[in-house]
C-alpha atoms as a printed R data frame, in Angstrom:
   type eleno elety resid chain resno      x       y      z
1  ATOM     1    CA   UNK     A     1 44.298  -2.604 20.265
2  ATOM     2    CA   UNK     A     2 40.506  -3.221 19.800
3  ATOM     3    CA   UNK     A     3 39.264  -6.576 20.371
4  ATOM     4    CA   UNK     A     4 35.352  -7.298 19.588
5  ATOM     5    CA   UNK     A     5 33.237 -10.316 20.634
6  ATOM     6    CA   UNK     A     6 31.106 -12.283 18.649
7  ATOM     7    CA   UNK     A     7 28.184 -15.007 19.495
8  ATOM     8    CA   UNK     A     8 28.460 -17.449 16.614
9  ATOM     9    CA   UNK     A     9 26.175 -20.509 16.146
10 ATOM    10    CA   UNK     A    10 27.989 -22.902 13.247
11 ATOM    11    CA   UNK     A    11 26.183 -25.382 11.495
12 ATOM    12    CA   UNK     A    12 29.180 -28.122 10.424
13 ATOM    13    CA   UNK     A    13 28.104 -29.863  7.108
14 ATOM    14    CA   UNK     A    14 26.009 -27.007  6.243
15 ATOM    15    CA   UNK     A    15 26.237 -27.535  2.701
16 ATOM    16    CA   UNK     A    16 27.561 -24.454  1.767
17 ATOM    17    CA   UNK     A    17 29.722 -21.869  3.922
18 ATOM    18    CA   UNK     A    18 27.437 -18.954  4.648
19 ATOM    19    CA   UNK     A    19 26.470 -16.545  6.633
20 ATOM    20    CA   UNK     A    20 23.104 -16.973  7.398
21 ATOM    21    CA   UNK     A    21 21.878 -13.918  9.472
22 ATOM    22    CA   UNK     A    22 21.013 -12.955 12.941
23 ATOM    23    CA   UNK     A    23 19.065 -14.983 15.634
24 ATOM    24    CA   UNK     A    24 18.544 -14.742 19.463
25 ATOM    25    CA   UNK     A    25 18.682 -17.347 22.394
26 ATOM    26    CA   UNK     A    26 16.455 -18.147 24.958
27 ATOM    27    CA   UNK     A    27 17.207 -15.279 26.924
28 ATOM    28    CA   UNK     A    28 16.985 -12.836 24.249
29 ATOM    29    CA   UNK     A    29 21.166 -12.457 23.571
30 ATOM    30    CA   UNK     A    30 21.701 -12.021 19.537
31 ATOM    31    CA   UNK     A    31 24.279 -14.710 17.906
32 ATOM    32    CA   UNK     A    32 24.928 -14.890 14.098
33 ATOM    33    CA   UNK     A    33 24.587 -17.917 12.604
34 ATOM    34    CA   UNK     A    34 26.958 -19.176  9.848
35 ATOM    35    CA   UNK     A    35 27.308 -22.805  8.112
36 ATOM    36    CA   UNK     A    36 30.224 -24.177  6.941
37 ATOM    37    CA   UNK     A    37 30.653 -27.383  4.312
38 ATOM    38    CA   UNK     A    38 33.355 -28.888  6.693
39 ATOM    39    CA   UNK     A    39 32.770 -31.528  9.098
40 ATOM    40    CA   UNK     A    40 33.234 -31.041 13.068
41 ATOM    41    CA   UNK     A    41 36.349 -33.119 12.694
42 ATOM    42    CA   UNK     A    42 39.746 -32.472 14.005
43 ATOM    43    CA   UNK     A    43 39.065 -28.645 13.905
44 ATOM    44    CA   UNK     A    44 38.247 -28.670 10.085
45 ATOM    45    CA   UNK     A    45 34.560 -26.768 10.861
46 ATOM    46    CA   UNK     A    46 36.391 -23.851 13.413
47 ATOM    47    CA   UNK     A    47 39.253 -23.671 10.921
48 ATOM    48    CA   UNK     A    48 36.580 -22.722  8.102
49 ATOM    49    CA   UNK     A    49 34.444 -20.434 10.481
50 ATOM    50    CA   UNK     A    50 37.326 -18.870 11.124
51 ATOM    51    CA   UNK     A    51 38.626 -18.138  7.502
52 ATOM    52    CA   UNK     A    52 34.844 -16.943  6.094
53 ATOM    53    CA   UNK     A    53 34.830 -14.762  8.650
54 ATOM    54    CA   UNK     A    54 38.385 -13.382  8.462
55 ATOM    55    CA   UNK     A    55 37.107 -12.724  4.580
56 ATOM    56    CA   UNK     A    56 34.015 -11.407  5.443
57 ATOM    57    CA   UNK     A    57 35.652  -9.297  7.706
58 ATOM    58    CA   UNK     A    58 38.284  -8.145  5.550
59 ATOM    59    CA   UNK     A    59 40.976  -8.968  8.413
60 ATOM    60    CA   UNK     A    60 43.296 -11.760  8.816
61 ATOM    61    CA   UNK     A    61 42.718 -15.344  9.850
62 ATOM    62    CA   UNK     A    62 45.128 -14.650 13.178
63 ATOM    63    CA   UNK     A    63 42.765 -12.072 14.183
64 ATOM    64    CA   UNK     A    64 40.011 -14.399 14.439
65 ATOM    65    CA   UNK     A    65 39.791 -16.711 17.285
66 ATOM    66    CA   UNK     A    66 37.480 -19.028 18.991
67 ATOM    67    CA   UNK     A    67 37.758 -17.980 22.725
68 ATOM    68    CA   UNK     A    68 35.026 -20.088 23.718
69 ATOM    69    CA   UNK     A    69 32.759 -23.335 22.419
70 ATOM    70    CA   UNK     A    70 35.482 -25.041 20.152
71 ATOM    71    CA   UNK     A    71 33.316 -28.095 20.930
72 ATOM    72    CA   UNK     A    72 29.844 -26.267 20.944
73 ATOM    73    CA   UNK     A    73 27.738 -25.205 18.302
74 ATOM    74    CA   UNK     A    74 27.723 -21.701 20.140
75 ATOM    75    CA   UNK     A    75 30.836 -20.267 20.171
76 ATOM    76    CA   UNK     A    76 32.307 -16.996 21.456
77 ATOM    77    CA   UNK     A    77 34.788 -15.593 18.807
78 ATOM    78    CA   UNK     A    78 36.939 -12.700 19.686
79 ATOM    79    CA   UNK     A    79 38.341 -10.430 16.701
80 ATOM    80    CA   UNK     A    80 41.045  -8.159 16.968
81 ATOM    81    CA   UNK     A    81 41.436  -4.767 15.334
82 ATOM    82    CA   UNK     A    82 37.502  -4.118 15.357
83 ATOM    83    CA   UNK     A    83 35.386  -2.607 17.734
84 ATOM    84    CA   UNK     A    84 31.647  -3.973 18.344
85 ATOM    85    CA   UNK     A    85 30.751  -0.975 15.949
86 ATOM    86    CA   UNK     A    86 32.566  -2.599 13.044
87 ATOM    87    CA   UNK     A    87 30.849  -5.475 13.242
88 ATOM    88    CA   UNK     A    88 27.306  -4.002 13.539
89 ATOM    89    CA   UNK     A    89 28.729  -2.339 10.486
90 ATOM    90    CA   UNK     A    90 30.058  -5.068  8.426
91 ATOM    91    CA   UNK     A    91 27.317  -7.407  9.445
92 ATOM    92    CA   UNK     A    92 24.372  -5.968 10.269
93 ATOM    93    CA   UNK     A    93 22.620  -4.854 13.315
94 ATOM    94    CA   UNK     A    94 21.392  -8.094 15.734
95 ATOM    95    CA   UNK     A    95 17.290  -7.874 15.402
């Protein structure tokens, strides 16, 4: 089964949840970045990452998991049944 990775930068109390487009770090590596209204409590901001993505995605919330940065604002999300080509698909190549 395919498994892509994803760079994710959340913004908790965001306002809104969104996807908000690509950016790059310091070293050049692309991450999207995505706010959520939910407050970095207890899980509540990962737990809504996790479900606008799933819908954005079109896949299910199980196939969406933070393997990396649950207490970061960069986080390394790994999505099963997509490849990296999916995602440039779905959301748009990295600038």
């Amino acid at each position: 089964m395919s498994c892509a990775v994803l760079a994710v930068r959340l913004t908790p109390r965001g306002g809104r949840d969104a996807v908000d487009g690509w950016a790059a770090d310091a070293d050049g590596r692309p991450y999207l970045k995505v706010r959520v209204s939910a407050p970095p409590v207890e899980g509540e901001a990962n737990a809504a990452l996790v479900a606008l993505l799933a819908k954005r995605l079109a896949v299910s919330r199980s196939a969406v998991r933070v393997a990396s940065g649950a207490t970061a604002r960069l986080k390394r999300l790994e999505i099963d049944g997509l490849t990296p080509e999916d995602l440039d698909r779905l959301l748009g190549r990295p600038a």
